[in-house]
C-alpha positions as CSV (number, residue, x, y, z in Angstrom):
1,X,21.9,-25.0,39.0
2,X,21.5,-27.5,35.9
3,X,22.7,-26.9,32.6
4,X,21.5,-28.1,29.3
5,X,23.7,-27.7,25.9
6,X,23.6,-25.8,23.2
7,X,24.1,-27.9,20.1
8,X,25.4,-25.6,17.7
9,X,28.3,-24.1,20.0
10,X,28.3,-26.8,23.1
11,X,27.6,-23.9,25.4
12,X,26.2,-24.8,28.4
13,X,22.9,-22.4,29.8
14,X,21.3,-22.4,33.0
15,X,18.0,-23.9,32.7
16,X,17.0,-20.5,34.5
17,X,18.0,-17.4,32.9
18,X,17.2,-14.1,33.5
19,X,14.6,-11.5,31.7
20,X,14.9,-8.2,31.5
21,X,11.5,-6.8,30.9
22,X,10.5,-5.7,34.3
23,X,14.2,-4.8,36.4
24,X,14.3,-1.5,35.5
25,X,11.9,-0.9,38.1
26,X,14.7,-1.3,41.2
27,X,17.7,1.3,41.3
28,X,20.7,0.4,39.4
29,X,22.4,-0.7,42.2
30,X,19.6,-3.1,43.3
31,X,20.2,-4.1,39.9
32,X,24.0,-4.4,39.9
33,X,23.6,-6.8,43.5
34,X,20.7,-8.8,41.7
35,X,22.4,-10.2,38.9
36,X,25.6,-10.7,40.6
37,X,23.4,-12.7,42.7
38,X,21.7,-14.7,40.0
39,X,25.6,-15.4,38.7
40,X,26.3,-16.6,42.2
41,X,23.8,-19.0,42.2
42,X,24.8,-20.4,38.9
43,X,22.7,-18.4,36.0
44,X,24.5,-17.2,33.1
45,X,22.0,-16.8,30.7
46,X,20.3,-13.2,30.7
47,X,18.2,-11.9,27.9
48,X,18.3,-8.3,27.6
49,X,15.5,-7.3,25.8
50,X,14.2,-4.7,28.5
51,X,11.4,-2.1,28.9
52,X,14.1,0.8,29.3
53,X,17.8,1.6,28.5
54,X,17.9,2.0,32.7
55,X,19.5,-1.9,33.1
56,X,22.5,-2.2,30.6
57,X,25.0,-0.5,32.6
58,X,24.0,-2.5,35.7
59,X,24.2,-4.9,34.1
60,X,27.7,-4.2,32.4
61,X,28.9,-3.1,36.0
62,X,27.8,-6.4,37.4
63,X,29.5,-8.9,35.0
64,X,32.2,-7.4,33.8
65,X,34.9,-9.9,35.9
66,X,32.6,-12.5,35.0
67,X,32.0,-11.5,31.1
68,X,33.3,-15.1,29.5
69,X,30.8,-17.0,31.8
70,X,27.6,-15.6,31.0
71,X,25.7,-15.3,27.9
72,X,23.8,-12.2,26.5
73,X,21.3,-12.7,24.4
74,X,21.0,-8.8,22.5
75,X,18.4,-8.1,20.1
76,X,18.8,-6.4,16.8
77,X,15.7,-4.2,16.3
78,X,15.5,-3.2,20.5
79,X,15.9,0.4,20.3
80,X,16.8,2.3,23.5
81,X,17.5,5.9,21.9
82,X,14.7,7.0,23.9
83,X,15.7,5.5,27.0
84,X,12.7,3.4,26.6
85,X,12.4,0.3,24.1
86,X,11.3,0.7,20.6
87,X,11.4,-1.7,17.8
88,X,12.8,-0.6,14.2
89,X,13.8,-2.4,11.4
90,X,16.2,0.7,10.4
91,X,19.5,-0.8,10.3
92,X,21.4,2.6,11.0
93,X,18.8,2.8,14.0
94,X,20.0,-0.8,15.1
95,X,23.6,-0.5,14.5
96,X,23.5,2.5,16.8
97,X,21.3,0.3,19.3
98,X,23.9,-2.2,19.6
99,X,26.8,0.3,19.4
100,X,25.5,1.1,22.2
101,X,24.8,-1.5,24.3
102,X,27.4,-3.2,23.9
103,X,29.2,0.0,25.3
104,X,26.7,-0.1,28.1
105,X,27.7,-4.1,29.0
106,X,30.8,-3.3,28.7
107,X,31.4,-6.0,26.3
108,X,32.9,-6.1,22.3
109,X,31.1,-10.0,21.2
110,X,27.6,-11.0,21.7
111,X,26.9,-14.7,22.3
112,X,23.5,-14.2,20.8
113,X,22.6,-11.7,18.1
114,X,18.8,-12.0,17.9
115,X,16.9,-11.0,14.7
116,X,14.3,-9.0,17.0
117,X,10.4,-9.7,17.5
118,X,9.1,-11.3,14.0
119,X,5.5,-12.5,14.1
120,X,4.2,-11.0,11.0
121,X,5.8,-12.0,7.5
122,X,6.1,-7.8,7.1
123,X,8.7,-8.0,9.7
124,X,10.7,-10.7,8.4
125,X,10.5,-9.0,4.9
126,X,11.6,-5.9,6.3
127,X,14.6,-7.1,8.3
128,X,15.5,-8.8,4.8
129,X,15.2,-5.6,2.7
130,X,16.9,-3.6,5.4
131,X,19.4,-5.8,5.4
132,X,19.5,-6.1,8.7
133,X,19.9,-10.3,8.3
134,X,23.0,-9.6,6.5
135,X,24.4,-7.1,8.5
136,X,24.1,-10.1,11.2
137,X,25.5,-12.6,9.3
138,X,28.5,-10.3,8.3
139,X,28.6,-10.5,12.3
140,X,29.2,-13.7,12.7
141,X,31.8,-13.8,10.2
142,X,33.8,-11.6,12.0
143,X,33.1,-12.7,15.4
144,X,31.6,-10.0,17.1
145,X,27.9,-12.4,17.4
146,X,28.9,-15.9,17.9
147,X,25.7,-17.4,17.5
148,X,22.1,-15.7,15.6
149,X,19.2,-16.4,17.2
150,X,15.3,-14.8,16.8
151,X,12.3,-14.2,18.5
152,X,8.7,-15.1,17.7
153,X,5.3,-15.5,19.6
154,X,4.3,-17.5,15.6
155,X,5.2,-20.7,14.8
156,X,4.8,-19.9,11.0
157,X,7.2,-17.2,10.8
158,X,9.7,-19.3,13.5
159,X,9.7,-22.1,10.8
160,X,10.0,-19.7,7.8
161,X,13.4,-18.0,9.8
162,X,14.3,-21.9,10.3
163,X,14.1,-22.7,6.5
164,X,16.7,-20.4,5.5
165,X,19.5,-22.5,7.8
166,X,21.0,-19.7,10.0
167,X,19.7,-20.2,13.6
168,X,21.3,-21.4,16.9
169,X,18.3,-20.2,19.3
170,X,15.0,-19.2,18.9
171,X,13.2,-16.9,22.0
172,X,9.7,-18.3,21.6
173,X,6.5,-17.8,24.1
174,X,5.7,-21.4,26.1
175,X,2.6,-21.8,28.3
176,X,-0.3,-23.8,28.3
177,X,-2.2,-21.6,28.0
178,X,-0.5,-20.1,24.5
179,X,0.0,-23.8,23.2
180,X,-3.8,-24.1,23.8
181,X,-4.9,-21.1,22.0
182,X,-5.5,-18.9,25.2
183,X,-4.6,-15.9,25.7
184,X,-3.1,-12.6,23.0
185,X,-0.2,-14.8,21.6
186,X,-1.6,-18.3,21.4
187,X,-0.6,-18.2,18.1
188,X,-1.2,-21.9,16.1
189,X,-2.9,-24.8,17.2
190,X,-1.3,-27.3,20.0
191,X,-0.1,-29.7,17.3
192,X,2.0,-26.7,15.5
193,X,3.3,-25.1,18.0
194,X,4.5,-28.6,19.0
195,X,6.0,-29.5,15.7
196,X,8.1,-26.5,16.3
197,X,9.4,-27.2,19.7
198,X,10.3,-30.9,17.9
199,X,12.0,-29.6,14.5
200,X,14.0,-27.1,16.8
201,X,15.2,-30.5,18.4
202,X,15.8,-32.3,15.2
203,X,17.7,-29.6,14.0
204,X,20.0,-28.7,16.5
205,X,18.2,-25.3,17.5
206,X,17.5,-24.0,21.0
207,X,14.9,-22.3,22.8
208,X,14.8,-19.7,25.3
209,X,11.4,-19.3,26.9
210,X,10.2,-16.2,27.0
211,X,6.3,-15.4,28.8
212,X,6.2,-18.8,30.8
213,X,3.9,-17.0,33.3
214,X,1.8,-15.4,30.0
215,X,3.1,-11.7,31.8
216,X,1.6,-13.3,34.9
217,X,-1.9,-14.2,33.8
218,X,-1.7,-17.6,34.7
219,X,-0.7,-17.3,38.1
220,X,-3.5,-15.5,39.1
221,X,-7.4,-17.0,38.9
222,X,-9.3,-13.8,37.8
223,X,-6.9,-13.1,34.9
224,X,-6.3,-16.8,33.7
225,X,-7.6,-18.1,30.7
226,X,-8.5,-21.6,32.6
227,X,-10.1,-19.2,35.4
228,X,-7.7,-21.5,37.8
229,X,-4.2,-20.2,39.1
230,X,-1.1,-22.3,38.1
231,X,2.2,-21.6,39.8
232,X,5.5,-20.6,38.3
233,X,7.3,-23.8,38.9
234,X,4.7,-25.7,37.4
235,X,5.0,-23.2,34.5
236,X,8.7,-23.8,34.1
237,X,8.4,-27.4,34.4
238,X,6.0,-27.2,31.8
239,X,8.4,-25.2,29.2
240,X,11.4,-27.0,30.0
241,X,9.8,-30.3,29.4
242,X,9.4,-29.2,25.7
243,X,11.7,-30.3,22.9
244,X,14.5,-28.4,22.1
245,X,14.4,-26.0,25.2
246,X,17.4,-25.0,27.1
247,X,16.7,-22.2,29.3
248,X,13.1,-20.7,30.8
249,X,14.0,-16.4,31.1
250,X,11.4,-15.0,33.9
251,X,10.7,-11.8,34.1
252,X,12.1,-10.8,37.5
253,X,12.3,-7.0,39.5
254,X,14.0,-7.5,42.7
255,X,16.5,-9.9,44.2
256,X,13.0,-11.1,45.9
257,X,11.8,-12.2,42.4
258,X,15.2,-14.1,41.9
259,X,14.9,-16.3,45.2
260,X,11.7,-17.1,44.4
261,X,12.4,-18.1,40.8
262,X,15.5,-20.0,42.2
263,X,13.3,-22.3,44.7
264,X,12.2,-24.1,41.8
265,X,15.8,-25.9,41.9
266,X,14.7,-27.3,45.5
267,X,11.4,-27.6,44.7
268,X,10.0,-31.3,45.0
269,X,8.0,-33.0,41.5
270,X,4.6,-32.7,43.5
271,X,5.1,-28.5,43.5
272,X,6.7,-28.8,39.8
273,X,3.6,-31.1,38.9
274,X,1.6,-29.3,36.4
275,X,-0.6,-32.2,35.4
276,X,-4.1,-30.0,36.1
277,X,-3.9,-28.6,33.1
278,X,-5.4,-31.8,31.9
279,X,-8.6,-30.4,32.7
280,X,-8.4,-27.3,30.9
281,X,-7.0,-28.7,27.3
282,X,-9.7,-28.2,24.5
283,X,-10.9,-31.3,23.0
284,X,-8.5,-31.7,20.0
285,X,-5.7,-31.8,22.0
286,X,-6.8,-34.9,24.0
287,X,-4.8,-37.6,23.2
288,X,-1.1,-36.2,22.8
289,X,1.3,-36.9,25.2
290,X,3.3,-33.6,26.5
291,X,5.5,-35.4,28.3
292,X,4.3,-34.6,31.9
293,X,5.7,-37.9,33.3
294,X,2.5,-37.6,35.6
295,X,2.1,-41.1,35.1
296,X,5.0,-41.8,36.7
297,X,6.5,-44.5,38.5
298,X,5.9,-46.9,35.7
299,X,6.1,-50.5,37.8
300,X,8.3,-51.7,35.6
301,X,10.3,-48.3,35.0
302,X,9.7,-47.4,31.5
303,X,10.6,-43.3,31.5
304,X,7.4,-43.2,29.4
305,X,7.5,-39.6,29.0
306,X,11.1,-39.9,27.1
307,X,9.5,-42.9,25.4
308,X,7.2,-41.0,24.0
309,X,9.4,-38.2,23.3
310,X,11.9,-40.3,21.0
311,X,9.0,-41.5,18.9
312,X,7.6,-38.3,17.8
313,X,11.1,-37.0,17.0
314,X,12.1,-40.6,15.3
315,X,9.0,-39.7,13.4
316,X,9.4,-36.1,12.4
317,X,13.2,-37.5,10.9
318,X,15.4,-36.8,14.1
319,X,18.6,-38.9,12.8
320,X,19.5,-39.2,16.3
321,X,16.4,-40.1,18.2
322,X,16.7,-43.8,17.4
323,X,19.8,-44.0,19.2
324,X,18.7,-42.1,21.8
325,X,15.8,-44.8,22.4
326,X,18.0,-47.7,22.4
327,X,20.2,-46.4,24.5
328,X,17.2,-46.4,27.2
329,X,17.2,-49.1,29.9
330,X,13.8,-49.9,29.5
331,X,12.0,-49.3,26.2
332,X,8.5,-49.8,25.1
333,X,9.3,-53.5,24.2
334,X,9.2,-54.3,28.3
335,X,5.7,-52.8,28.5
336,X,3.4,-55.1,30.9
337,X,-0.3,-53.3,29.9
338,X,-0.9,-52.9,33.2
339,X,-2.7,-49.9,32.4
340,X,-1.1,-47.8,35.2
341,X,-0.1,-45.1,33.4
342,X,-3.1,-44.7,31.5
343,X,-4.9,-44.2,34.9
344,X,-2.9,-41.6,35.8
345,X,-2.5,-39.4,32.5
346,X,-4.6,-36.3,32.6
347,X,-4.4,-35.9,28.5
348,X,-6.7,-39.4,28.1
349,X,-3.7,-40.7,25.9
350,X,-4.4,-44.4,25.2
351,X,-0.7,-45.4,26.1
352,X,-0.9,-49.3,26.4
353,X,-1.8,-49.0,22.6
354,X,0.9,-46.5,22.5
355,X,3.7,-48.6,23.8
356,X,2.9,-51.5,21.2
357,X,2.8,-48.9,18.5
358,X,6.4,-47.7,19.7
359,X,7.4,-51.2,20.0
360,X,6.7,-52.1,16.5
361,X,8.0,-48.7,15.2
362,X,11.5,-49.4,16.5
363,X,11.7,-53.4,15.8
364,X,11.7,-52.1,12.2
């Protein structure tokens, strides 16, 4: 397993965590020897934000030797009263929620105390006149939620949540598809959405990736928006070469589903290579590197993918991505224009006029 590390905090998360949307369909004891599985093989991230109340006491079964090395990320505003999921913004609804399932995990902290599901300005102002945000933040202060966190499918209301200084995660939806506009929750253009993923950098925010397979759509040619099928590693390559990204959170049902999902840590960079989206991109996202790497091996070793990376968070006011660039062993400054990389890049980004641009930018 690789880890990445959360800023605020120093945690370190699996780059592959768990989602709970679609478990519930296997017995609670499949459950219980699934997850104990997934913590075998080195995840410790699980998002429990599930279809039906049916998981959390697998799940609290399951990890309870093991509860200071995993993570639960546990929405405020899930309701499970039910025994199916329902969203409220009713804090006596949520405290009960919680009450609840942290009973259920057999568990008295949560790592991550999510403001649930915001993607219309409504919702935040609810959770704000419900006081549910303070009830959160009272929390923290006494150590029962160690970090707050949110999820969003809207890039607006993420960076509206972000404004008001209180995040350490944000669950947000990453595909190509949604950062091109296809599909329900392509919410903002390719250029917003990836202003996001680089402020949540800049500022020391994660994300967890929720809907990396759009709820399967682009794994399958009949249902994709790009009527061609992409795979999952390539769609989990694809999120967790975003800015600020620490862990991608598949949807899985069976132990099956989680050695699948696990390949993608043996898989080789041909199976993980998810340049073909290149020829779905609309025309106003041509241009803008994503930081594929598909142009990779550079013949004289420039990571220019990271290059790249640096400059547009140097740009958007990332203190630290100046540093981060020098610290490289090659930089744009040893760029040949040989034109190699150019040939290769499935976004048409004129990168030999890049490079000189970086260059310049950083000789300043």
């Amino acid at each position: 397993m690789e880890y990445r590390t959360l800023p605020h905090g120093g945690e370190k998360i699996s780059i592959i965590g768990i989602g709970s949307s679609a478990i519930q369909v296997s017995s609670e004891k499949e459950i219980e020897e699934t997850i104990r599985f997934a913590v075998e093989n080195g995840v410790n991230y699980f998002d429990m934000a599930s279809a039906e109340a049916k998981p959390f006491s697998a799940y609290g079964r399951a990890l309870s030797d093991c509860r200071k090395d995993v993570y639960f990320q546990i929405h405020f505003g899930a309701d499970y009263e039910s025994g199916s999921y329902g969203w409220t913004t009713d804090l006596d609804k949520i405290k009960r929620s919680v009450g609840w399932q942290l009973n259920s995990l057999k568990t008295d902290y949560i790592d991550f105390g999510f403001i649930h599901c915001l993607d219309e300005i409504s919702d935040l102002e609810q959770m704000q006149s419900g006081e549910v945000i303070d009830h959160i933040l009272e929390l923290k202060k006494q150590g029962v939620v160690r970090h707050i966190g949110m999820s969003s499918h809207t890039p607006k209301l993420a960076n509206a949540v972000l404004d008001m200084g209180i995040l350490d995660m944000i669950m947000f939806s990453i595909n190509p598809g949604y950062d091109y506009q296809k599909g329900e929750y392509g919410i903002g253009s390719a250029t917003e959405r990836m202003a996001l993923y680089r402020r949540c950098e800049k500022e020391g925010v994660g994300i967890s990736v929720m809907k990396a397979f759009s709820a399967g759509q682009l794994l399958n040619a009949k249902t994709s928006p790009f009527k061609k099928a992409l795979t999952e590693y390539q769609c989990m390559q694809y999120a967790l070469d975003k800015p600020g990204v620490l862990t991608v959170l598949p949807g899985i049902r069976s132990k099956t589903d989680l050695l699948r999902i696990l390949g993608f840590l043996t898989a080789t960079a041909q199976e993980k290579d998810y340049s073909v989206i290149g020829e779905f991109t609309p025309q106003n996202a041509d241009g803008i590197c994503v930081y594929c790497n598909h142009c990779q091996p550079c013949p004289m070793g420039l990571n220019v993918g990271l290059i790249n990376k640096y400059y547009d968070l140097a740009k958007a006011d990332d203190s630290l991505a100046a540093g981060h660039y020098q610290k490289l062993e090659k930089t744009a400054k040893d760029c040949v224009q040989c034109g190699h990389c150019e040939s290769r890049c499935p976004f048409r980004v004129d990168q030999m006029a890049r490079m000189k641009e970086i260059a310049d930018y950083f000789r300043k």
